[in-house]
C-alpha positions in Angstrom: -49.2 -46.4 43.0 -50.2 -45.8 39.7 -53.6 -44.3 41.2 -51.1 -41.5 42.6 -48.7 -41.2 39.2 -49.7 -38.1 38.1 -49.1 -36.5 41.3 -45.7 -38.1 42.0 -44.7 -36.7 38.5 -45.8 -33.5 39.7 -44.3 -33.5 42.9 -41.3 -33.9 41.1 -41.4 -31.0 39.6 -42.6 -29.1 42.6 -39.3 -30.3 44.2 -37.2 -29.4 40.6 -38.6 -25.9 40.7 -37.3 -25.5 44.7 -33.8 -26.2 44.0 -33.9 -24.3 40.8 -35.2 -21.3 43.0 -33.0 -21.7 45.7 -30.1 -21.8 42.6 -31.7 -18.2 41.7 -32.1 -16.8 44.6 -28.1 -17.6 45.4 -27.3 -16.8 41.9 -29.1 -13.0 41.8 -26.9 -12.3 44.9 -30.1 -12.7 47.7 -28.3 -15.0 49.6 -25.9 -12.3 50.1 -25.5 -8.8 48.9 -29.1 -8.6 48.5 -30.0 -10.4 51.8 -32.1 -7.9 53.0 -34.4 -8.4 49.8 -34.4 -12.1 50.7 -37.5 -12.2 52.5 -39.6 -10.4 49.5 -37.9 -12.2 46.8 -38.2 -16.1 47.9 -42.2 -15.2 48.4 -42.0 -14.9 44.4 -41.9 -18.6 44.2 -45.7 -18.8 45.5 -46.6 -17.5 42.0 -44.8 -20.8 40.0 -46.0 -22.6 42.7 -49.6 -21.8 41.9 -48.8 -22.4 38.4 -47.8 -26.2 39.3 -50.9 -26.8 40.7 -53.1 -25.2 37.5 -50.6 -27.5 35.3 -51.1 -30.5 37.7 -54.8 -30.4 37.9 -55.2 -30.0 33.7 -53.2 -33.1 33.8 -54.8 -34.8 36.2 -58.1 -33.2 34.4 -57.4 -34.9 30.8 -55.6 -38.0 31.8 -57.3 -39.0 34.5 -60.9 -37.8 35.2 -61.3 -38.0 31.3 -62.1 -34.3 31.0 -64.7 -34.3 34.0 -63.3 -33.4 37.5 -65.4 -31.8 40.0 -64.1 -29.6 42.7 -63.7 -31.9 45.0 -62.0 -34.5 43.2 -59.3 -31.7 42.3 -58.9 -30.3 45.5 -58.7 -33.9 47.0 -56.0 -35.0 44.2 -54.1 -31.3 45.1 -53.5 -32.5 49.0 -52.2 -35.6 47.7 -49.7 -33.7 45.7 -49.1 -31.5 48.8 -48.3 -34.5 50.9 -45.7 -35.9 48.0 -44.1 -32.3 47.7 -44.4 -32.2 51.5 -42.1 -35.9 51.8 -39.9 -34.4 48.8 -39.2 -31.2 50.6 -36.8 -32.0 52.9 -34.7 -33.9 50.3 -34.6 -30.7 48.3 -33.9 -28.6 51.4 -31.1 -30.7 52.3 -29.4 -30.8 48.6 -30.1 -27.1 48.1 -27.8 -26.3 51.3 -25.5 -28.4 51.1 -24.6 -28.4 47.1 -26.2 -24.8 45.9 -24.8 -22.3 49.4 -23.5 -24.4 52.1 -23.3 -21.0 53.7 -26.6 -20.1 53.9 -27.7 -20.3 57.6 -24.8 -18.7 58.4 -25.2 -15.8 56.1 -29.0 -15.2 57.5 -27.7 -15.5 61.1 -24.8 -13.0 60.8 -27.8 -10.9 58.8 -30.4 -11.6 61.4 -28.0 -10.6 64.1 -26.8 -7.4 62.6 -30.5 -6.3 62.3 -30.6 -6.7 66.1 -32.2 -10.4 66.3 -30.5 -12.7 69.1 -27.9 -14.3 68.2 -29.6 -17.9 70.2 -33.0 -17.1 67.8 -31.1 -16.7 64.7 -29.7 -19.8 65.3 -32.4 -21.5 66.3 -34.3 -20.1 63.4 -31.6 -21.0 60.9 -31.0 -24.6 61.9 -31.5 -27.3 59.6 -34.3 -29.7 61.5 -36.1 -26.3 61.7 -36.0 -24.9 58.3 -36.6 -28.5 57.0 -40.0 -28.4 59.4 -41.2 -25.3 58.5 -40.8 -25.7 55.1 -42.0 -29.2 54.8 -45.4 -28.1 56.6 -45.7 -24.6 54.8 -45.3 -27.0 51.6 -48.2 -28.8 52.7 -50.4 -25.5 54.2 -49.8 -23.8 51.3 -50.8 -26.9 48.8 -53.9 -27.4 50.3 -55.0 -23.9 49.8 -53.3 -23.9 46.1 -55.0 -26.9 45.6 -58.5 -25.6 46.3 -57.9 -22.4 44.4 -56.8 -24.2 41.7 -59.5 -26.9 41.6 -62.0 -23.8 41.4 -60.7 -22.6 38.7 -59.7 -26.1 36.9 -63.4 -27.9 37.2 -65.5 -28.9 35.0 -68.2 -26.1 35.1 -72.0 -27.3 34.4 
């Protein structure tokens, strides 16, 4: 395990940084008033996001490859973080809705509805098991591509 501490630490903070989000997003009104804005505004996370994985792979850079990491070894160390932040997701998912809004699938249903979505889509859409699924593997999609992005621009250049 301690192969795989510097991407547990990180996928700690990955999961930090999704509640914390989730807290904003409620607290700036978008799980509400500003619903309609919703979908925009939660894409904002991809850019902190990004910024994990340039953090993570410095770290994992410096402490760990000694200051010589190819582009490999980063992007291979970044889907490892994906697949802790992919396990952690779920956990944050599940605190977020039921300590931060508890109300939050039924606010986007009675929004989804009233933009003229089925009422047996939106709440299929907005079901727990399903936004924990999508989530958890958009976590992981995402990661991978973060993580080769960010091992680009993180390597050791020769």
């Amino acid at each position: 395990m301690s192969k795989f501490k510097i991407e547990f630490k990180w996928a700690i903070y990955y999961t930090f940084l999704g509640i914390m989000w989730f807290q904003l997003e409620k607290y700036l009104g978008y799980h509400d008033e500003k619903i309609a804005f919703h979908p925009v505004f939660t894409n904002f996370i991809y850019i902190f996001i990004f910024l994990i994985y340039l953090l993570f792979l410095v770290d994992k850079k410096k402490n760990f490859f000694n200051g010589v990491m190819s582009w490999q070894q980063g992007l291979l160390s970044g889907v490892i973080l994906a697949l802790f932040a992919m396990v952690l997701t779920p956990f944050a998912l599940y605190f977020s809705l039921k300590y931060v809004n508890p109300n939050f699938f039924e606010s986007m249903i009675n929004y989804s509805v009233s933009k003229g979505m089925k009422l047996e889509n939106a709440t299929a859409l907005f079901d727990t098991t399903t936004y924990m699924l999508f989530a958890a593997f958009g976590t992981f999609s995402f990661g991978i591509l973060f993580a080769a992005l960010a091992a680009a621009l993180i390597k050791t250049k020769k």
